[in-house]
N, C-alpha and C positions, 0 to 999 in steps of 0.2 A: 484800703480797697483790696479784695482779693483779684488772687491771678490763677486762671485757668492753664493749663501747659499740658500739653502730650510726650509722656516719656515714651522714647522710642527705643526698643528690642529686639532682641533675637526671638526663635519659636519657643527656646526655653525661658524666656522672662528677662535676661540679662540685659543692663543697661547699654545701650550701642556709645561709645565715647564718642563716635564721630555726629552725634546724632543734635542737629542743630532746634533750639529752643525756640517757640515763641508765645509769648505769652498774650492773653488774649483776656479784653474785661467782663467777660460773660461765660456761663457754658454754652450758652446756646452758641456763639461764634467761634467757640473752639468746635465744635461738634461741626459748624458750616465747613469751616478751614479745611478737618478731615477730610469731612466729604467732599469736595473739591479736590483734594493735592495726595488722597490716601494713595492710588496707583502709581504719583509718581514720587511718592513715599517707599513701596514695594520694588519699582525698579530700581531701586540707589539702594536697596537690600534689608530696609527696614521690614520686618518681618510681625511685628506688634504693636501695636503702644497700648497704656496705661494715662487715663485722664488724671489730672488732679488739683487741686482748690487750694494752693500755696502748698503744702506739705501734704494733705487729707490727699490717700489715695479715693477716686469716688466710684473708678472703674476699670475694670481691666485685668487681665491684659487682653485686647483683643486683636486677634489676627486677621493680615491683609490678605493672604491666602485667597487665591479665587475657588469656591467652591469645586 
């Protein structure tokens, strides 16, 4: 079964070590999760993430930035 997972980044792409995983059985529920926890994603410094489907990057990187 694949696993959906948000790498999480700096503004330039780089993987954040401290950046906690969770993996998730659908896209559609990782795409919820974002939405839900992205701001306070952004206040703990995470500045990007990157979706993806076990290894397949499928998108990203997209920035938490408030317009």
């Amino acid at each position: 079964m694949a696993s959906w997972w948000w790498r999480h980044e700096t503004a330039a792409g780089e993987e954040l070590a401290s950046g906690e995983r969770h993996d998730f059985p659908t896209r559609g529920d990782a795409e919820s999760w974002l939405g839900e926890c992205w701001s306070d994603l952004a206040e703990n410094g995470v500045e990007a993430v990157t979706l993806f489907e076990d290894d397949r990057l499928v998108y990203g990187p997209m920035s938490l930035a408030m317009p």
